[in-house]
N, C-alpha and C positions, 0 to 999 in steps of 0.2 A: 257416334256423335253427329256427325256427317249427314245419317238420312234420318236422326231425328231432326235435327234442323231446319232439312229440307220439310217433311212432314208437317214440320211446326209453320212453315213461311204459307204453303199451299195451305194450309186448313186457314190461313187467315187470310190468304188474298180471295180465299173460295167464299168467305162469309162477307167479305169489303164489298165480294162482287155481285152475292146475293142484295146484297142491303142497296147497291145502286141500280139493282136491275127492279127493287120494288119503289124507290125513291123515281124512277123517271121511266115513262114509257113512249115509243115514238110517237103516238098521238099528243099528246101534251106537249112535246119536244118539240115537232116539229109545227103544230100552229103557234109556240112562240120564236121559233126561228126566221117564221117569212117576213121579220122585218129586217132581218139584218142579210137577204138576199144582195140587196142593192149596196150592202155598205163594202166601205173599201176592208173591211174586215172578217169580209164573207170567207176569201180562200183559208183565214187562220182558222175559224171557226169547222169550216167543211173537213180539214185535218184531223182536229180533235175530234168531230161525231165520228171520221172514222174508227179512232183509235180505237173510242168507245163500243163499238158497234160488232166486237166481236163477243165482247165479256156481257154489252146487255143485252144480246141475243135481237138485234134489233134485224125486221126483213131489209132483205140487200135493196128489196125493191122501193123502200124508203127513201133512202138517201138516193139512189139513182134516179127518183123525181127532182129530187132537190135540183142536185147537178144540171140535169136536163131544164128544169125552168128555167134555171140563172144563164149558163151558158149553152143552152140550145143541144138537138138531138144530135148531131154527129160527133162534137166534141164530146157532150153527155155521157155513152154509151163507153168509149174506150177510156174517158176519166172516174166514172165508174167504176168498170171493172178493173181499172189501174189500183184505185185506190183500196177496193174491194179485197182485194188478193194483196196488196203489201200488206195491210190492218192485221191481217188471218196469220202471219206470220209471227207476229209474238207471244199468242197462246200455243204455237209450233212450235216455237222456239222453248217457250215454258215447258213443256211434256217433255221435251228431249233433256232438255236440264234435271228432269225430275223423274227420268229412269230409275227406276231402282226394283232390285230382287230382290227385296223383304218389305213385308207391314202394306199399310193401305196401299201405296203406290207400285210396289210390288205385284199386287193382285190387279190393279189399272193394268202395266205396264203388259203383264200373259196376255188380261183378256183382251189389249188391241194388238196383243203380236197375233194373236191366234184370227181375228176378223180378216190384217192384213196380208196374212199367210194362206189364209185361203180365197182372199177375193185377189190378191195382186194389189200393188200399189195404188197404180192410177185410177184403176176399176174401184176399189175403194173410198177413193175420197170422191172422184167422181160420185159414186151411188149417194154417198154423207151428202152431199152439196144438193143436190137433187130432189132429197127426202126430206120432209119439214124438218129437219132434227137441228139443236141448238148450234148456231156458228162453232162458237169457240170451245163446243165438246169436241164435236169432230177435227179440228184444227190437233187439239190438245191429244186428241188421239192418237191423230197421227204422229206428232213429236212424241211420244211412247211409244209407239210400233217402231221408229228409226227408220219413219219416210223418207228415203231421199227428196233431194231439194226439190230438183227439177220434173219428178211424179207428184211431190203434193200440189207446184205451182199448176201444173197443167192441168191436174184433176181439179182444182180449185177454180181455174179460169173457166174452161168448158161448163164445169156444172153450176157455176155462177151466171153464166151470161142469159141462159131463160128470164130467170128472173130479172139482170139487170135491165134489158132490153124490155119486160114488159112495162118495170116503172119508170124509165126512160121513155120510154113512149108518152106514156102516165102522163109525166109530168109536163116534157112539151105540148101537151096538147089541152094544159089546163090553162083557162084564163087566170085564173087565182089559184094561188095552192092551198091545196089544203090535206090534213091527214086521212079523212073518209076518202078521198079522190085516186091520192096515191096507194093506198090500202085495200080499196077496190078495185084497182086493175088488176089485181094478184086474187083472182074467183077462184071455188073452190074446183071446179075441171082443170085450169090449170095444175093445181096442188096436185089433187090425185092423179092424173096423170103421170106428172112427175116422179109421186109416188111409184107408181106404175111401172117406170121406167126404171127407175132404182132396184124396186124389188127383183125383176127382171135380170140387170146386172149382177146380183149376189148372192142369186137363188142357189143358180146349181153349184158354184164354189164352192158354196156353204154347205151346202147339200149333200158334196162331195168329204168335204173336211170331216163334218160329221159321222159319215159311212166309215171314212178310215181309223177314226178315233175308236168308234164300237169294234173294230175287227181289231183293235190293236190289246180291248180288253182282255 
């Protein structure tokens, strides 16, 4: 009864969160936000896009302009990635709650023990954060694998801060904000690079895992 229910909750928070990741995109979002930069209602607002900002897959390097316009590039940068890395905790915290050895989440719950077993923890989320790949999968992932805390945080922070630093830049350095600005600082060299760098970390793990898996058949 137990993991249908859970089954039942996740199959509807997963379609609540499709429907608002096609209902809002940062572009749209964020050129109707630059008026309420200056209001005294900015910090409540900049909470909730984080909240948001794991489940609608939105780039880190978005809101890190934000930040950065209103309150400038040094504060910017570590409120950022502050906010960045608490956000990323509640779909971590969701995977962990939704462990399970049978039916859908079952078969989630193998295939990120088996990524995190062979890439190591930190190396893992680090590569996830790195690689274009959707926030709050790799989050959710890792509350499935049973990351500990303090490897998701760190892999989380480090493989965050490229990106938050380049739209923190971004955005201090625009006179006006705008979504094309902050969207554009994040080119596609940056990406693949990144990429780069990711595949790099979880090549040969993986590489490895697999070699042991064939010789165990």
């Amino acid at each position: 009864m137990r993991s249908t229910r859970r089954t039942l909750v996740g199959a509807l928070a997963l379609l609540a969160l499709v429907g608002a990741a096609l209902a809002l995109s940062p572009e749209r979002a964020l050129d109707r936000l630059v008026a309420s930069v200056d209001s005294p209602w900015f910090p409540l607002v900049l909470v909730a896009l984080y909240l948001l900002r794991p489940v609608l897959s939105w780039p880190v390097a978005v809101l890190a302009a934000l930040v950065s316009f209103r309150y400038g590039l040094w504060v910017g940068v570590p409120l950022s990635l502050f906010g960045t890395v608490t956000a990323s905790l509640a779909p971590y915290w969701t995977g962990r709650y939704a462990r399970s050895e049978v039916g859908l989440f079952g078969r989630v719950t193998g295939g990120s023990e088996r990524y995190f077993d062979a890439t190591g923890d930190f190396r893992g989320v680090l590569a996830g954060r790195l690689a274009p790949a959707p926030g709050g999968t790799v989050s959710a992932a890792a509350g499935f694998a049973d990351v500990p805390v303090p490897e998701y945080v760190s892999g989380t922070a480090v493989g965050h801060l490229p990106w938050t630093l380049v739209g923190a830049v971004a955005g201090h350095s625009m006179a006006h904000l705008s979504s094309a600005g902050a969207l554009g600082a994040v080119d596609r060299w940056l990406v693949v690079g990144a990429s780069l760098v990711a595949l790099v970390l979880v090549a040969r793990p993986v590489a490895r895992a697999v070699r042991a898996g064939r010789a165990q058949k």
